[in-house]
N, C-alpha and C positions, 0 to 999 in steps of 0.2 A: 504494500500500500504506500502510497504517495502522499508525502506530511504536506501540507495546505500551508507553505513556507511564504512564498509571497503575497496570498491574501492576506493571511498574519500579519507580517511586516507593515502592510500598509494601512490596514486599522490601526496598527498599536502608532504608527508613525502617524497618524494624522492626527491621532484624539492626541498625542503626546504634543504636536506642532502646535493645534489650538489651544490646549493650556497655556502652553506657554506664548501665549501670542495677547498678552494679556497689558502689556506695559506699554506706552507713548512716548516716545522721546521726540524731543524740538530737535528740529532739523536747521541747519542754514539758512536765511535769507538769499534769494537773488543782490542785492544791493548791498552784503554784506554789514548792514544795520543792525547785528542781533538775532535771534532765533526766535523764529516762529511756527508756532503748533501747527499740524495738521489734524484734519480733523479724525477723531478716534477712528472710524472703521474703515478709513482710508488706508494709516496705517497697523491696523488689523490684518485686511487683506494681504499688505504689504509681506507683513512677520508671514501669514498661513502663506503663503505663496513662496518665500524665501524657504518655509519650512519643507515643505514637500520638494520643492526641487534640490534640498541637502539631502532630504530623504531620497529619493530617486537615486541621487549621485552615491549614497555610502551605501544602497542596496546592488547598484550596478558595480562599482568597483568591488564590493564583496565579489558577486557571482562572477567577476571574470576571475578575482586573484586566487578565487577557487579553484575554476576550472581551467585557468590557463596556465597554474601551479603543477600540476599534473603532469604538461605537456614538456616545462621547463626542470623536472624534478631533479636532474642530474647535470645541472649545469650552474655556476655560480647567481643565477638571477633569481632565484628562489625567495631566499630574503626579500630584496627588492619590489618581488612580485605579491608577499604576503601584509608587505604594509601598504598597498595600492591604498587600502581605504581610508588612511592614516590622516591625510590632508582635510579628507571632508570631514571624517568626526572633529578635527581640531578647527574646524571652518564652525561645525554646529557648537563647540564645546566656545568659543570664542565670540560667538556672536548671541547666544541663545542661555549661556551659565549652564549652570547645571540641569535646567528643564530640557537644554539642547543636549550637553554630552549623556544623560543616561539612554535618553531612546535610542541615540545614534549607536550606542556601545550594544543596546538591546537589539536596532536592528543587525548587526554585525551578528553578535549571537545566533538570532532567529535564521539567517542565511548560511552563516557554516554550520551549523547543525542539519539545517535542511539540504544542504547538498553533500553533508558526510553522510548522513540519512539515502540520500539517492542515487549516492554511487559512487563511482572514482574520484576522488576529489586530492586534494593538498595531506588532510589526514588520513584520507584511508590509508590501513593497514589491513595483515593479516589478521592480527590481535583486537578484537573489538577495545581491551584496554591499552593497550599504546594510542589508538585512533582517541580513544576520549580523554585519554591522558594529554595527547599535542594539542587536542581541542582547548582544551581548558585551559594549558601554559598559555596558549595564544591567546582567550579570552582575558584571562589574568594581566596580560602583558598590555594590552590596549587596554583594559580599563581603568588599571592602577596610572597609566599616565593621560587619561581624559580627563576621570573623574574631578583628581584635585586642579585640573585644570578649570573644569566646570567651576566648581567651589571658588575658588580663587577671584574669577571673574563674577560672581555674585556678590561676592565681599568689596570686590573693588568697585562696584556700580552702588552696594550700599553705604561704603565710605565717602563717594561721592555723593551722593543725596547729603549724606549729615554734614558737608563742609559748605553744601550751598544754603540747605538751611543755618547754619549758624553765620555765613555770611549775609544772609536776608536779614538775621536777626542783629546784628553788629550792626550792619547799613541803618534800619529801624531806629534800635535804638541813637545812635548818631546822628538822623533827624531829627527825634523825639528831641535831641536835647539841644541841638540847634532853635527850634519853634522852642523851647524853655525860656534862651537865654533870649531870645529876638522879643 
C-alpha cells in the first residue's frame, strides 16, 4: 500500500502557512517618508502565498534529493544532494520563526518517510533498521539546526517590538514634558 505522503504534506503545510500568517508588518514607503501599513489581508494573502510556495519548494527539493540520491549513491555528491532542501527550510525558518521552521522540518519528515516507505530511495537499505536509523540521523540533523534557528528569529522580532515600544514611550514621555514646561 501506498502512504498518502503528498496529500499529507500539503494539508499539514497549509493549515501550518495560515497560522502563521497571522502578523502585519509596515513595509516601505515609495517616497521613502517612513513606513506605511498595508492593509491586513493584503498582507495575509501575501504570508499564505509566500507560505505555500516555500512549501512547494522544501516538498520538491525533498522528492528529488531523495530520488536523485539513489542514482548519485557512489559518487562524492551525495552529501551535496541530501541537503538540497536545506536553503528552503532556512528561507521558511528565516522568514516565518519558528511557525515557519517546524512545518518545513515536518514536511521534510513526511517526504522521506514517504518515499523510504515507496521504494528505493537515499535510505533504503537491506536492514529495515539501518534504513530508519539514516532516516532519523538525517531528520535529527536538519532539525536540531532549523529549529533554534526558528526560535532565534522569534526572539529577535520580539526584542524588536519591546525597543520600539519603549522608544514610543521615551518619545511620549519627552513630549509630555516639553507641553509641562511650555
Amino acid at each position: 500500500r501506498r502512504p498518502a505522503g503528498p496529500s499529507v504534506c500539503w494539508a499539514t503545510a497549509s493549515w501550518a502557512w495560515r497560522s502563521s500568517a497571522t502578523t502585519s508588518a509596515p513595509e516601505p514607503s515609495a517616497a521613502g517618508s517612513g513606513f506605511v501599513s498595508q492593509p491586513r489581508e493584503s498582507l495575509f494573502s501575501e504570508r499564505l502565498m509566500e507560505g505555500a510556495i516555500v512549501s512547494i519548494c522544501v516538498a520538491a527539493a525533498c522528492v528529488t534529493s531523495m530520488r536523485l540520491g539513489t542514482e548519485l549513491e557512489n559518487t562524492g555528491f551525495l552529501p551535496a544532494v541530501l541537503y538540497l532542501p536545506l536553503p528552503f527550510i532556512l528561507w521558511a525558518a528565516v522568514r516565518f520563526g519558528a511557525m515557519g521552521a517546524s512545518p518545513a522540518v515536518l514536511i521534510v519528515a513526511l517526504v522521506s518517510i514517504a518515499t523510504a516507505l515507496d521504494g528505493p530511495s537515499v535510505f533504503f537499505s537491506a536492514s529495515i533498521e539501518s534504513t530508519v536509523l539514516g532516516l532519523q540521523l538525517y531528520l535529527i540533523g536538519i532539525a536540531i539546526t532549523v529549529l533554534p534557528l526558528g526560535a532565534a528569529v522569534d526572539e529577535l522580532h520580539f526584542a524588536q517590538g519591546r525597543t520600539r515600544r519603549l522608544a514610543r514611550s521615551l518619545l511620549d514621555a519627552r513630549d509630555e514634558e516639553r507641553r509641562r514646561i511650555a
